[in-house]
C-alpha positions in Angstrom: -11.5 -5.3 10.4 -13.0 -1.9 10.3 -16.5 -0.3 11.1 -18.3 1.9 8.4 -17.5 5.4 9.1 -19.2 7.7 11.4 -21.6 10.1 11.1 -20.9 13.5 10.6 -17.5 13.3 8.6 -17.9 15.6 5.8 -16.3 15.4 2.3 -12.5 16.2 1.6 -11.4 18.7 -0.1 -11.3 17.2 -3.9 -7.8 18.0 -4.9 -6.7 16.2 -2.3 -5.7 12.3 -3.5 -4.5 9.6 -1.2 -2.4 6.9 -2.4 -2.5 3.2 -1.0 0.0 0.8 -0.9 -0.6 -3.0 0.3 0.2 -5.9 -1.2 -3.3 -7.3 1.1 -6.3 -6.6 -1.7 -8.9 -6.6 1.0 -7.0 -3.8 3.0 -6.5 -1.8 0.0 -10.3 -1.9 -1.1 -11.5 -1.3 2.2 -9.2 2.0 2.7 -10.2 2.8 -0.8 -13.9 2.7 -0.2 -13.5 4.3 3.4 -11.5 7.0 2.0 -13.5 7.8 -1.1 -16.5 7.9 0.7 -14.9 10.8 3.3 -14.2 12.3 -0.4 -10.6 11.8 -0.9 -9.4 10.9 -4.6 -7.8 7.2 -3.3 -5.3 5.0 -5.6 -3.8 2.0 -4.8 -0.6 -0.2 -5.8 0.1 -3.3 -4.5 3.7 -3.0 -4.2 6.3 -0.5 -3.8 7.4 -0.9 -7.7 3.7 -0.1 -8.5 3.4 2.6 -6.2 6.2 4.7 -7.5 4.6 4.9 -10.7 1.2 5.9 -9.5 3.0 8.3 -7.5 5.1 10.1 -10.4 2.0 9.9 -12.2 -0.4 11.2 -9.9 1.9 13.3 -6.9 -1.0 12.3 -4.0 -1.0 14.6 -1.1 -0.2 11.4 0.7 0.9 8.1 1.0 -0.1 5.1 2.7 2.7 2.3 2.8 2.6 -1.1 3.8 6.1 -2.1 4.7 6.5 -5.4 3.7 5.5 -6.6 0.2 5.9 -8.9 -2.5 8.3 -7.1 -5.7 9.4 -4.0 -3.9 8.7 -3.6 0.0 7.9 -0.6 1.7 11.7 0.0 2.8 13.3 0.3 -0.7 9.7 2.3 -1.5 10.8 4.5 0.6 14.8 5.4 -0.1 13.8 5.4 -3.9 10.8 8.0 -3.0 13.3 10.5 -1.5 16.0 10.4 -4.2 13.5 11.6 -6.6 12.9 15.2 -6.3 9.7 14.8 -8.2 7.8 12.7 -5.2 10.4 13.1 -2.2 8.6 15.6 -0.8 5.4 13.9 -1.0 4.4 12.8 3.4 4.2 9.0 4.0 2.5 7.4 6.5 3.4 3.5 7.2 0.0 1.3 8.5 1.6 -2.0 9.1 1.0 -5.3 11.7 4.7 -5.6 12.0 6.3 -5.7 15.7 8.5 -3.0 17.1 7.2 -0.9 14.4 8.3 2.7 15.7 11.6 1.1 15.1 11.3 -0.1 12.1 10.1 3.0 10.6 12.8 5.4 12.4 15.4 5.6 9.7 12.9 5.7 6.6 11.9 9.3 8.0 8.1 8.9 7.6 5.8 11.3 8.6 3.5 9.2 11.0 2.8 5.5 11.4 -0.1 3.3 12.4 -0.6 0.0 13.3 -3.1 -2.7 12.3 -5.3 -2.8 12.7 -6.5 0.5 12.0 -8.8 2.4 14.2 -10.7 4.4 11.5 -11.4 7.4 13.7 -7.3 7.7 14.0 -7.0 7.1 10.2 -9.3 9.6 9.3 -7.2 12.4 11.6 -3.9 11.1 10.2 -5.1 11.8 6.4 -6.9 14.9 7.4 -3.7 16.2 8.6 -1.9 15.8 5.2 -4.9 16.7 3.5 -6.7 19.6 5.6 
């Protein structure tokens, strides 16, 4: 799915934490490992239920939402992350297979979005971005 990363990407900064949501364990371990390696404090849920607690708890620089999932999809992840002033604020970025998924992401005013599967080189600009 993806390569290791390349050479020369230095650590991030350490404050900067990155929160995964996917409901597909092998994605979320892989862009936990990826991630953490770059540097980047990573934590995952594997729904949007479980992902609104670990962003309360934690308030990541940025999210990483799968859009559809078991318990709480990505969707309602998203209009329950913007009534609370606590993580509203906090940028999302939807990485998800779906077709027509510019569409499907227009009226959940995300930052960015990228499809699977991921070219790591784009990932690692996206989450500099938010985290730089």
């Amino acid at each position: 799915m993806m390569s290791p990363p390349a050479a020369g990407h230095g650590p991030a900064a350490p404050q900067c934490a990155v929160l995964v949501v996917d409901d597909d364990r092998d994605i979320r371990e892989t862009l936990e490992e990826i991630l953490s390696y770059e540097g980047y404090a990573v934590a995952t849920a594997r729904n949007g239920a479980e992902a609104l607690t670990q962003a309360r708890a934690l308030h990541p620089s940025l999210i990483l939402l799968d859009l559809f999932m078991p318990v709480m999809d990505g969707a309602e992840f998203r209009r329950q992350q913007r009534q609370d002033p606590d993580i509203g604020e906090i940028p999302v970025v939807v990485v998800s297979a779906a077709a027509g998924l510019a569409e499907r992401v227009a009226g959940l005013d995300v930052a960015e979005h990228l499809e699977k599967p991921l070219h790591i080189e784009q990932l690692f600009e996206v989450v500099a971005r938010y985290c730089g």
